[in-house]
C-alpha positions as CSV (number, residue, x, y, z in Angstrom):
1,X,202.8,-49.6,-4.2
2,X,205.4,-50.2,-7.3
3,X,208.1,-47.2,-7.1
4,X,207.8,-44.9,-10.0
5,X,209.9,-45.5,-13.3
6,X,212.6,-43.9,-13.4
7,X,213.6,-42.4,-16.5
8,X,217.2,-43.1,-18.4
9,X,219.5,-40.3,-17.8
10,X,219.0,-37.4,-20.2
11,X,222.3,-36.0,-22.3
12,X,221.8,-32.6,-20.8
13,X,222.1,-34.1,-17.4
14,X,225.5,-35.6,-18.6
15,X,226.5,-32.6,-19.9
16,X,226.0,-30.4,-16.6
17,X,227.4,-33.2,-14.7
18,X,230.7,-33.0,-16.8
19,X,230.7,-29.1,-16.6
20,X,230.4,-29.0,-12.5
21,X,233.0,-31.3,-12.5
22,X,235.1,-29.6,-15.4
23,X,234.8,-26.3,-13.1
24,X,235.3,-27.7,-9.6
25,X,238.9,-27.4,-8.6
26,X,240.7,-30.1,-7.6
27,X,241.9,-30.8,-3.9
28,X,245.1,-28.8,-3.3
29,X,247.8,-30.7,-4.3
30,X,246.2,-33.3,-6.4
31,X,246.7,-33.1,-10.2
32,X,244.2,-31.4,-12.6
33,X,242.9,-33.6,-15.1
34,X,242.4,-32.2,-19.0
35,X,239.1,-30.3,-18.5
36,X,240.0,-28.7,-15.0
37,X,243.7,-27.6,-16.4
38,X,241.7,-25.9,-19.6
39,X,239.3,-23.9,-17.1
40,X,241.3,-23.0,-14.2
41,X,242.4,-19.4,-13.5
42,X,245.5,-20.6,-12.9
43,X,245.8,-21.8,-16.2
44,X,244.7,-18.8,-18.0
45,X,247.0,-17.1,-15.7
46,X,249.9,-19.0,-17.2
47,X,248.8,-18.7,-20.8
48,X,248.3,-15.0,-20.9
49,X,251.7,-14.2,-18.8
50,X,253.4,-16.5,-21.7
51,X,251.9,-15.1,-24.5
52,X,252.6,-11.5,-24.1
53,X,256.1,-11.9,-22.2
54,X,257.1,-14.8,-24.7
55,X,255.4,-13.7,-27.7
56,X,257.4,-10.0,-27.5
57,X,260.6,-12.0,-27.7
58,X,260.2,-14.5,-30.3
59,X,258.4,-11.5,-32.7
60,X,262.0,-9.7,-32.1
61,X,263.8,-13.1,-32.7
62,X,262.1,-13.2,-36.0
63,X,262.6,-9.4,-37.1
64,X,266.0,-9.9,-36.9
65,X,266.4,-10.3,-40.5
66,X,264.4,-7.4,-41.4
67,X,266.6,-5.4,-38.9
68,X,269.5,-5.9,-39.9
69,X,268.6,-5.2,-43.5
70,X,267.3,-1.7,-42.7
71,X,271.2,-1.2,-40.7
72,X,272.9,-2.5,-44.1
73,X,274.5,-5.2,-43.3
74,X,275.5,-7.7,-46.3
75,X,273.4,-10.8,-46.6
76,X,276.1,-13.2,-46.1
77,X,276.5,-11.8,-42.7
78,X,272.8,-11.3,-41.6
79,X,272.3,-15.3,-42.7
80,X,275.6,-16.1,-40.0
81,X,273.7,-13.9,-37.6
82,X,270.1,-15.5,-37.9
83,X,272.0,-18.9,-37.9
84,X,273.4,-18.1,-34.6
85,X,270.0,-17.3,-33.1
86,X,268.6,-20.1,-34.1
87,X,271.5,-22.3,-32.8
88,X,271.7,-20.0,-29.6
89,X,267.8,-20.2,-29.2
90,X,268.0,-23.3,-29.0
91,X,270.6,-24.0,-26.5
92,X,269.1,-21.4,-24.0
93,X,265.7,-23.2,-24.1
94,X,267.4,-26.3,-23.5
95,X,269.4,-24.7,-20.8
96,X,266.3,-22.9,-19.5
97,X,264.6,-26.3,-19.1
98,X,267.3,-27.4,-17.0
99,X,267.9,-24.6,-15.1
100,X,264.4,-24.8,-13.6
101,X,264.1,-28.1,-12.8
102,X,267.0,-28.1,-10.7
103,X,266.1,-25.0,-9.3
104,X,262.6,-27.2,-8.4
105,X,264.6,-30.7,-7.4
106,X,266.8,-28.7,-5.1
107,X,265.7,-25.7,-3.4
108,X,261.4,-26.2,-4.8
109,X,261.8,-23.0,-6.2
110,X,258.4,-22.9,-8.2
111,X,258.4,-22.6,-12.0
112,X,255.6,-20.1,-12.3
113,X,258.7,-17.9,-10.0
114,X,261.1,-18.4,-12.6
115,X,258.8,-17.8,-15.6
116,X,258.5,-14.3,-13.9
117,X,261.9,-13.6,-13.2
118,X,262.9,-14.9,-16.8
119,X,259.8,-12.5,-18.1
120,X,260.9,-9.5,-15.9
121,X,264.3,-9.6,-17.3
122,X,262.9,-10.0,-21.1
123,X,261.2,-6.9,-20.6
124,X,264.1,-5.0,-18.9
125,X,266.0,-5.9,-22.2
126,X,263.1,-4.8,-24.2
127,X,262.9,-1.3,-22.4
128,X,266.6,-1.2,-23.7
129,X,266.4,-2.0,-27.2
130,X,263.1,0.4,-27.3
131,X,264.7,3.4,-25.3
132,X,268.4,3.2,-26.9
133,X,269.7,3.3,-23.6
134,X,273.3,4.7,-23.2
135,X,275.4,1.9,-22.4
136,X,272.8,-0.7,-22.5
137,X,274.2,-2.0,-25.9
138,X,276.0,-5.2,-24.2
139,X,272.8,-5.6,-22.2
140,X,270.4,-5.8,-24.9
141,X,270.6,-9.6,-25.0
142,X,268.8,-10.2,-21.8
143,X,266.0,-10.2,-23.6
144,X,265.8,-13.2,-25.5
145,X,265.0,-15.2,-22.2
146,X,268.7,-16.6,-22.0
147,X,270.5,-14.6,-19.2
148,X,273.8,-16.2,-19.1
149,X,274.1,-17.9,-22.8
150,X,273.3,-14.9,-24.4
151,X,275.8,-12.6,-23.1
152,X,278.6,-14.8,-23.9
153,X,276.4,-14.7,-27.5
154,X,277.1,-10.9,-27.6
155,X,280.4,-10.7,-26.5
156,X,281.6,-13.3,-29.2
157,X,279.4,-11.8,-32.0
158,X,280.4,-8.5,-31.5
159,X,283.6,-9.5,-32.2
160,X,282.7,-11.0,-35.0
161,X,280.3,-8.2,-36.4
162,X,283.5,-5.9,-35.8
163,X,285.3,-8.1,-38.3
164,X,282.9,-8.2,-40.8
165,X,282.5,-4.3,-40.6
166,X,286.4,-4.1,-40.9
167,X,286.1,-6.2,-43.7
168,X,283.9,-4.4,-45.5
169,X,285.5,-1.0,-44.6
């Protein structure tokens, strides 16, 4: 007796073959491809944490202009200011970078662990901007996600914003 004829494979039967792969996990330790990184919890996990603790910051970062109108400062020192952000930004995502790679080459302290701590400062500097905190002035900058570069950042433009107010005095 002949076997039966087997029919050609079917694009639905591609499809669901792609999908249970796409949603299986890969072994642990192995590298996610493209369509497992997309789907993973872990991913989504990552995404949402940067969104809201990254997206907080970078919306101050860009009020900063508007800010500083509403507090009257001149123009010509507002466009110094934002030019220092941007240089400063910059830097501390370079530095940032750096910083946790090194922190992964030489003690494998996990970046998902430093995004937290980095978050978890961000909003502690949030809470401080938000609340007026007495005597959290030279602490505000912790939350633009640069903890070392940006209070040397605050120290020297607070001298410099205390010049320009003298200035204009």
């Amino acid at each position: 007796m002949p076997p039966p004829p087997s029919r050609p494979p079917s694009s639905s039967s591609h499809l669901g073959a792609f999908l249970r792969h796409a949603f299986s996990p890969p072994v642990h330790g192995e590298d996610y491809s493209i369509p497992h990184a997309l789907v993973s919890v872990d991913m989504l996990i990552l995404f949402a944490a940067i969104a809201c603790g990254a997206g907080g910051t970078l919306t101050a970062i860009n009020n900063m202009g508007q800010i500083g109108q509403s507090l009257g400062y001149p123009p010509e020192t507002m466009d110094a200011f934002i030019s220092l952000i941007s240089v400063w930004n910059y830097a501390g995502r370079v530095a940032a970078g750096y910083a946790s790679e090194s922190l992964l080459a030489r003690y494998r302290f996990p970046r998902p662990l430093a995004l937290r701590a980095v978050l978890l400062a961000s909003c502690a500097g949030h809470l401080l901007i938000a609340f007026g905190a007495p005597g959290g002035r030279a602490l505000r900058g912790v939350g633009a996600r640069r903890l070392l570069l940006r209070r040397t950042m605050a120290a020297a433009l607070r001298r410099h914003l205390r010049a320009v107010r003298a200035q204009n005095a």
